[in-house]
C-alpha positions in Angstrom: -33.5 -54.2 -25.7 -31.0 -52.4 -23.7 -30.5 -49.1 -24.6 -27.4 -47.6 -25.3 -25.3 -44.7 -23.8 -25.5 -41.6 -25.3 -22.1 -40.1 -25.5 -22.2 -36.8 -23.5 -20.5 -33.7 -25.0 -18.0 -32.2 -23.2 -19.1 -28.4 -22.7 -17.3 -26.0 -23.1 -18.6 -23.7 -20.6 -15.2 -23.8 -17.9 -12.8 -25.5 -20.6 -9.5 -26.3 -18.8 -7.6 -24.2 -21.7 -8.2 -21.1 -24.0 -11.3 -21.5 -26.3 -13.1 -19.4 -28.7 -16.4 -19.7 -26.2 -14.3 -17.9 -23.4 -13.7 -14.4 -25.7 -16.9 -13.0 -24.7 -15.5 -12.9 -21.3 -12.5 -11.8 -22.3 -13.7 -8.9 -23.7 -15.7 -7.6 -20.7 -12.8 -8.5 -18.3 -10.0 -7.2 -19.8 -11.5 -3.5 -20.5 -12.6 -3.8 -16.6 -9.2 -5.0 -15.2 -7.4 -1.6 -17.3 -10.1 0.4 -15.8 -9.5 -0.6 -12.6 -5.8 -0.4 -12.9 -5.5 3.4 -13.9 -5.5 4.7 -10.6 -1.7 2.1 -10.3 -0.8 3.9 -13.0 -1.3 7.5 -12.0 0.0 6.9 -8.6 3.0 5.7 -10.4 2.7 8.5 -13.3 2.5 11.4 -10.5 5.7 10.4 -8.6 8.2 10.7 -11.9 6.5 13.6 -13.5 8.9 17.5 -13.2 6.9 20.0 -11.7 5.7 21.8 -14.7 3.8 18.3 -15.7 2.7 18.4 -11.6 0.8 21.4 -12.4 0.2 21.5 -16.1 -3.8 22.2 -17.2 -5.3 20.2 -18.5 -3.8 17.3 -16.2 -1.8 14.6 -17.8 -2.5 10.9 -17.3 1.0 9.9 -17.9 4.1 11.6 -17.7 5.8 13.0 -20.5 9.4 13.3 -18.7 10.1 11.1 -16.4 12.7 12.1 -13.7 13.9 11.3 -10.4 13.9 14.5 -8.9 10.8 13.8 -6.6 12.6 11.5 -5.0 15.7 13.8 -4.6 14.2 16.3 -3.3 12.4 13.9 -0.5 15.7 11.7 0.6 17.0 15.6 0.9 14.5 16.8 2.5 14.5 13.8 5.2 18.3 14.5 5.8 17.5 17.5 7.2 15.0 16.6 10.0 16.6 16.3 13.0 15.8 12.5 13.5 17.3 10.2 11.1 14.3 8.4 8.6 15.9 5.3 9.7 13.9 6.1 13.4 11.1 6.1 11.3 11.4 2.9 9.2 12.5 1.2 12.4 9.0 2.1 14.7 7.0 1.0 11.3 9.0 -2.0 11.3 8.3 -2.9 14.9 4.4 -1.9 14.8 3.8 -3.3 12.0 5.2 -6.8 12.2 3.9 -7.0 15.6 0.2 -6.1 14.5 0.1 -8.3 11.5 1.2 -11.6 13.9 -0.6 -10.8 17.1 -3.4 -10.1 14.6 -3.3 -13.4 13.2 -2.9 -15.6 15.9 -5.8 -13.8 17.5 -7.9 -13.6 15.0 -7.3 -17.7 14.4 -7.9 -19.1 18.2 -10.6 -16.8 18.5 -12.3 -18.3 15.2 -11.7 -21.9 15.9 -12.9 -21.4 19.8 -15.9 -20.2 18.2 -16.0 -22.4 15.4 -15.3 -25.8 16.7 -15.6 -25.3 20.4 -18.7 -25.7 23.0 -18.9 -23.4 25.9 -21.6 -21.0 27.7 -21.6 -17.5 26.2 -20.7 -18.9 22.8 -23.2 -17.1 20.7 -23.5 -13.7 22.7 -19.3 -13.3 21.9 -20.1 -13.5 18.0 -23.0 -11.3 17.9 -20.2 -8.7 19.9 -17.7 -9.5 17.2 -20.3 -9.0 14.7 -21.8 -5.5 16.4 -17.9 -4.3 16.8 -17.9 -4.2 12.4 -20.5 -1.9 12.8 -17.8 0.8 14.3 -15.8 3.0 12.4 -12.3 3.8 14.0 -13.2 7.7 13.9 -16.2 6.6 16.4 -13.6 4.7 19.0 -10.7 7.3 18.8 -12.2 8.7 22.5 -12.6 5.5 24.4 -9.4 4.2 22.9 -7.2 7.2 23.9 -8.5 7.1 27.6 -7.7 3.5 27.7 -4.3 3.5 26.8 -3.9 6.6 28.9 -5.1 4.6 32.0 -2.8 1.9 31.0 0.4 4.2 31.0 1.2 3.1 27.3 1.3 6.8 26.1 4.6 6.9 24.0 5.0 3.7 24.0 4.9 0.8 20.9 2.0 -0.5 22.9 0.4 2.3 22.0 0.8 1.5 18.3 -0.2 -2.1 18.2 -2.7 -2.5 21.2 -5.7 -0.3 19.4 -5.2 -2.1 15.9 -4.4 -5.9 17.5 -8.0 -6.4 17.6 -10.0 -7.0 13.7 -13.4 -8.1 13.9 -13.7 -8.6 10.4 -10.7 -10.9 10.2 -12.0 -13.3 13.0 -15.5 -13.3 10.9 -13.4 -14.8 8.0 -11.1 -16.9 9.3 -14.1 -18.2 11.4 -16.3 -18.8 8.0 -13.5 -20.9 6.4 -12.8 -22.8 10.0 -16.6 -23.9 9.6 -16.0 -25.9 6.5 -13.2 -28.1 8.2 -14.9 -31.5 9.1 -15.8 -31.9 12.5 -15.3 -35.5 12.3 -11.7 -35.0 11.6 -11.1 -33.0 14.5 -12.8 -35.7 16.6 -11.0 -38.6 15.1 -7.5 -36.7 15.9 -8.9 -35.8 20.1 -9.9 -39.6 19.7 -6.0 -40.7 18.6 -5.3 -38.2 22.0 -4.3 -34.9 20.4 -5.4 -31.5 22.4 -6.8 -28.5 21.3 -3.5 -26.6 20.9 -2.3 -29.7 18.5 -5.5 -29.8 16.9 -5.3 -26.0 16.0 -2.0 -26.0 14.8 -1.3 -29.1 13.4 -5.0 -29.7 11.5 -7.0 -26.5 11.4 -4.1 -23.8 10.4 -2.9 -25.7 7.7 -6.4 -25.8 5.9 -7.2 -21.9 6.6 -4.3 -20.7 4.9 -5.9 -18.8 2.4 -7.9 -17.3 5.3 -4.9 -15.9 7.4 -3.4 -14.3 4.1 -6.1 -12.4 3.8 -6.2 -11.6 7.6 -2.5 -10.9 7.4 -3.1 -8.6 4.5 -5.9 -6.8 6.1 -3.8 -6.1 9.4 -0.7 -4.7 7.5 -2.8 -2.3 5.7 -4.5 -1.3 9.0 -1.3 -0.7 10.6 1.0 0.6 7.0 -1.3 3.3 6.2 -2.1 4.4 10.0 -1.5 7.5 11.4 -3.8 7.8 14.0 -1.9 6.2 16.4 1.0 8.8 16.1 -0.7 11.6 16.3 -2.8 11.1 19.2 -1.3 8.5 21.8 2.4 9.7 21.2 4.2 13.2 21.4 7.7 12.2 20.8 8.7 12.4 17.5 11.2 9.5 17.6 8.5 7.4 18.5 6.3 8.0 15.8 6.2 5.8 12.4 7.0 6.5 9.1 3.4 7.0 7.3 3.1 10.1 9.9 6.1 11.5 8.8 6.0 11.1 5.2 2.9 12.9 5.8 4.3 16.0 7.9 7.1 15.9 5.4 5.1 16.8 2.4 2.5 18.8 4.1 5.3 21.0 5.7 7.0 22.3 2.4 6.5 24.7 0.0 3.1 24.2 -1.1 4.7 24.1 -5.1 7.9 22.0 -4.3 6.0 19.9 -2.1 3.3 18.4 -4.6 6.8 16.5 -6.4 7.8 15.3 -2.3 4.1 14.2 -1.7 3.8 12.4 -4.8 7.1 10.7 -4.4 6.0 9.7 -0.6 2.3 8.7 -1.5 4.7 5.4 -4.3 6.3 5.0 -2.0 4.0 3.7 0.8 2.0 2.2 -1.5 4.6 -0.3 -3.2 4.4 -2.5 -0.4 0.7 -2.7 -0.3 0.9 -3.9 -3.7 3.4 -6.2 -3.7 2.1 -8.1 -0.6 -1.4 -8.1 -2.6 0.2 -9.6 -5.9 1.8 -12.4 -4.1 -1.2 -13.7 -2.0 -4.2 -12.4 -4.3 -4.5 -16.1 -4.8 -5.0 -16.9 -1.5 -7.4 -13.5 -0.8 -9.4 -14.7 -4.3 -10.1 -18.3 -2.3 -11.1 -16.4 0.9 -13.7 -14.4 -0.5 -15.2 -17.3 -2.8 -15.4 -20.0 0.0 -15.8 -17.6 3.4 -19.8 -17.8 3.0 -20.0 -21.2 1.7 -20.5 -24.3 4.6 
């Protein structure tokens, strides 16, 4: 006698929609996500509270008044230097745009040449990109200072971008998600006649994606938040970036009137870090769950 099939029930343990299994989940993700979101909040909290809240004891979370006078006093303050902010927004403009895409594309070919590629040496260059994570920037400032001195790019936006072009830990990823791409399609297309440039761009970019947000994201926090680069390979103030003087603004106040300036500088180089995050966190979220997977 044949037997027959059992009916199997669905589970429920990744439902496509909401289900009463899921609130367990729910209830040790959520009060994790608000933690994790308070320091948003008091960044955002600090920047609109008056001075008395500024230095009020105990410290409040949130602010009780909000006003815009932080940010007054900052736009005033900046009118008064003696080059315009605009200088400022401009080098940061220039750096950072030209980080973020030399970044990319060199973190890319270099993944796919060691990815997908065959040629003496092949190993030895990943264990170096692998050995350069090990290094934190304070431990390079020296040899990177007397290279772009003997280069002649002090002053200079090469000065900027050349020390922060190079991310070792971007290459790794990008090169973890390029070994997941089928080498059989990458044959079949050299077999229909396409070269490695064609193949690159036209096959392998397209399914890294995720991969080079997440590179992309990583660079323009390198370069956003870096100050390194203006204090010690430039001494010309109009060719120094707006993170160093949003810095030197604050710091160079009155130690009370200067709290409100600092926190309204500290928003406001850190909206863009968040914004870029919130619209690619998808893409960074894919990275990180496939990047050690082949």
């Amino acid at each position: 006698m044949e037997r027959q099939a059992v009916p199997m029930r669905r589970t429920r343990f990744n439902p496509d929609r909401f289900h009463l299994n899921q609130l367990p989940m729910y209830a040790v993700l959520v009060p994790l996500a608000l933690f994790m979101s308070l320091p948003i909040l008091f960044i955002i909290n600090h920047a609109f509270k008056p001075i008395e809240e500024l230095f009020a004891f105990p410290p409040r979370f949130l602010v009780s008044n909000p006003v815009w006078d932080n940010f007054t006093k900052l736009a005033r303050q900046a009118s008064q230097g003696g080059i315009s902010i605009s200088r400022y927004v401009f080098n940061s403009l220039v750096v950072t745009l030209s980080v973020v895409g030399l970044s990319v594309v060199i973190s890319s070919m270099a993944a796919f040449a060691l990815s997908k590629l065959r040629f003496r040496g092949k190993s030895t260059l990943m264990e170096i990109n692998n050995l350069a994570m090990m290094f934190v920037p304070v431990a390079v400032i020296i040899p990177r200072y007397l290279l772009i001195d003997k280069l002649g790019m002090i002053n200079t936006y090469f000065a900027h971008i050349l020390p922060l072009i190079a991310m070792p830990v971007g290459m790794f990823l990008v090169k973890q998600f390029t070994d997941q791409v089928p080498d059989s399609l990458i044959e079949a297309a050299i077999v229909d006649g396409a070269g490695y440039f064609r193949v690159f761009f036209k096959i392998v970019l397209p399914l890294v994606r995720p991969a080079i947000a997440t590179v992309a994201i990583l660079a323009f926090q390198s370069v956003w938040n870096n100050t390194e680069t203006s204090i010690m390979f430039t001494n010309k103030e109009n060719m120094r970036t707006l993170t160093f003087y949003m810095n030197t603004l604050a710091s160079n106040t009155n130690a009370v009137a200067g709290q409100g300036i600092a926190a309204a500088a500290s928003l406001i180089m850190f909206l863009p870090n968040l914004i870029l995050f919130i619209c690619m966190q998808s893409k960074v979220m894919n990275t990180m769950a496939y990047s050690g997977l082949k």
